[in-house]
C-alpha positions, 0 to 999 in steps of 0.5 A: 263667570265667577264673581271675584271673591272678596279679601278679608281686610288686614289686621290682627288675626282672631280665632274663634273657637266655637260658633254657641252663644258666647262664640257667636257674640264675640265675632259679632262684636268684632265684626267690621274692625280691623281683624282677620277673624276666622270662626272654627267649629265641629258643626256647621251650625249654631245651635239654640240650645235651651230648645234642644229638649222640644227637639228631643220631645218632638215638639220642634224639628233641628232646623227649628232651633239652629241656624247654619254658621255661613248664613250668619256670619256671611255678610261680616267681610272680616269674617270666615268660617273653618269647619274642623275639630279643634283638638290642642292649642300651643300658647308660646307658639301662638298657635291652633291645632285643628284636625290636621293643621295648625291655625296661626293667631294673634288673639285666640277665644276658646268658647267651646262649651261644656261636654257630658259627665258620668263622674267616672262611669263612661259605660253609661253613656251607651245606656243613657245619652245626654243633651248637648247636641241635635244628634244628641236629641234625635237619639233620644227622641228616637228611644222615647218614641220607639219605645211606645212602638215596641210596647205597643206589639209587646204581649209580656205585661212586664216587658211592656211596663219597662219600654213604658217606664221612662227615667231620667237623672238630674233635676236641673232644667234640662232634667225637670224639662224633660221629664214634664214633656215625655209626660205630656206626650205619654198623656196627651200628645199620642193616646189615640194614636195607639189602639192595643196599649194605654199610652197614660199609664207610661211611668216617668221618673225623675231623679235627683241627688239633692234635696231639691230641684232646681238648686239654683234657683230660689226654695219657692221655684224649686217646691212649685217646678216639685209641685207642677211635676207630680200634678203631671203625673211624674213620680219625683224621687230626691236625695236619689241618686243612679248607682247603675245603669245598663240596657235593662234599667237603673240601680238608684240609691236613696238613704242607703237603701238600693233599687232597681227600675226597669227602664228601655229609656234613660237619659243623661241630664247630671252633669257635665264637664268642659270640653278637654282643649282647655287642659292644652293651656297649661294653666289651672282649671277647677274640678268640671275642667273650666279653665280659670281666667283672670279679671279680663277673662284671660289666661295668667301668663298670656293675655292674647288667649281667652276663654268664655261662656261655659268653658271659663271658670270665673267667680265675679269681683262683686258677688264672689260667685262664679258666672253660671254656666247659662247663655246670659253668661256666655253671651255677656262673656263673649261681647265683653272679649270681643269689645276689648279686643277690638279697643286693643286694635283700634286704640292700641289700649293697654288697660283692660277692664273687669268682666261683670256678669249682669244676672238677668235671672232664670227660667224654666218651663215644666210643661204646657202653661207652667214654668217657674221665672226669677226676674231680679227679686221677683218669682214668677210661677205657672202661665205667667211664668210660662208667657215670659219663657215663650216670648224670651226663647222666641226673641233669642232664637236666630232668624226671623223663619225660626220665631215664626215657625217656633211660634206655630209650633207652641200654638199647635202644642197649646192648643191641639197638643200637638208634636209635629216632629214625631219622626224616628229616624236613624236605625229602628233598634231601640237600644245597644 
């Protein structure tokens, strides 16, 4: 016999769309309050993104760094789950498109997050994928570890420096944490692994169009993260930035001279741009297509819909700069909505507080034992840095199964070098 399902209480109706970090405070805030919340998303999953790269690197595997929305949210009573693409949102109408339906609502949390952007050059994308999602990393990762196993049979020493010249664009976190691990692997993780072709002699280039990397943090970090690279081996080209890029390598440009590296691997980390729903508001955004919110993260004109984490543009009231696009952010941003909207059933109130963002500060690892931390005032550098990046990561990951398994892995990574995921999946055709 079936078990009776269980209603969701009455109450105003809250859409949620987007089950990322921001998303997923938001519902956890509202759980057990006098609202009908219902949680849309494209994925069934949540997924623990500044982990995404270990996936691409075959150091974890995707269930390692994401958990299934249903298996989170299942035992909040107010909550349910709609597994869809929300393409367009009608403010006046108090309504949300998805697929092939429409979503009433009474408050609306658009917390979709950001998308790849080529700045104007779509045909890249083909050539050079980006990390955003576990397809995303399953495909790089099958071009990284293909291309060993193409060199490896290729008897053309020119063909085989290219499937062994590796390139990635941007030197953001995700750029510079890339290209410390392809590095790694090429240098220690698989060398004996491969009888007919050197492995260390791998190239990997990391390109970045400004002075310095990792421009958000402080100088210090930036020169050590440029430091621990080239110790690794990995050739660090500023002011550089990629003028083309096809299925054979990249034209870069660097103080207006051009040149080409043949590369059968590029990869996309320079930058991005929100998910195109929130151009449906009717309302302002800025130049990356984050929607610009008012002091309560609402939007002018209706302040039943909402937008947070990466997808809002916000400068905050005390220090005039905007919120960066960092999971601190949009978990902070989420809770703060989902706590006013609850004050708003519970207590009828109208007044609503300032969103403040509170700047935990930052990290970035480089490879095995080096990473650069800022905490408040304080810089960390190498194992240091290095311990508080694995102890944090390990302590936001979801569910108690993916911090053990995380913490084995890293083991395994530290001390063997070992990268237990090196499985190629999907079509064995390296490139377009």
């Amino acid at each position: 016999m079936t078990p009776a399902r269980q209603n969701q209480p009455a109450g105003p109706r809250v859409v949620i769309v987007g089950g990322g970090f921001a998303g997923l405070a938001c519902c956890r805030a509202l759980r057990g309050t006098d609202t009908r919340v219902t949680m849309v998303d494209r994925q069934n999953h949540h997924l623990f993104q500044p982990l995404l790269y270990q996936v691409a690197t075959a150091a974890m595997s995707p269930a390692n760094v994401a958990a299934p929305i249903r298996k989170i949210v299942g035992r909040w009573k107010n909550v349910s789950v709609a597994l869809g693409e929300a393409t367009a949102v009608d403010p006046n109408a108090r309504t949300l498109r998805v697929d092939d339906r429409d979503f009433p609502y009474d408050f609306l949390v658009l917390a979709c997050g950001m998308t790849h952007a080529y700045f104007g050059h779509d045909s890249w994308a083909e050539h050079a994928p980006g990390l955003k999602t576990v397809d995303d990393a399953l495909e790089i990762r099958r071009r990284i570890l293909l291309a060993f196993e193409t060199a490896e049979l290729n008897d053309d020493e020119e063909a085989r420096k290219a499937e062994l010249t590796f390139v990635v664009v941007g030197g953001g976190p995700t750029g510079v944490e890339m290209a410390g691990a392809i590095k790694e692997i090429a240098a220690e993780s698989i060398p004996r692994d491969f009888k007919r072709v050197d492995t260390r002699s791998a190239r990997v280039v990391l390109l970045e169009g400004g002075d310095r990397l990792l421009a958000a943090y402080p100088p210090n970090l930036s020169e050590r993260a440029r430091e621990d690279l080239v110790s690794l081996g990995v050739e660090v080209r500023l002011e550089t930035i990629a003028t083309d890029i096809d299925a054979d390598g990249v034209t870069l440009e660097h103080a207006g001279t051009s040149e080409r590296i043949n590369s059968r691997c590029v990869i996309w980390a320079a930058g991005l741009k929100a998910e195109p729903i929130g151009v449906s508001l009717g309302v302002e955004t800025d130049p990356s297509g984050r929607v610009r919110v008012n002091h309560d993260l609402s939007i002018p004109g209706h302040p039943n819909v909402f937008v947070v984490g990466d997808q809002m543009g916000y400068d905050d009231p005390e220090t005039g700069d905007p919120v960066p696009g960092v999971a601190q952010g949009a978990i902070q941003s989420g809770r703060f909505v989902g706590e006013l909207i609850a004050r708003q059933v519970r207590d009828s109130e109208t007044r609503r507080r300032t969103f403040h963002y509170r700047d935990k500060g930052m990290m970035a690892t480089i490879g095995r034992a080096r990473a650069v931390a800022r905490i408040g005032k304080m810089t960390f550098a190498g194992f240091p840095a290095w311990a508080m990046w694995s102890l944090v990561h390990i302590a936001f990951l979801i569910g108690f199964r993916n911090r053990l398994l995380a913490m084995i892995e890293w083991a395994g990574l530290y001390v063997f070098w070992s990268r237990g995921a090196r499985l190629i999946t999907g079509p064995r055709r390296r490139r377009p």
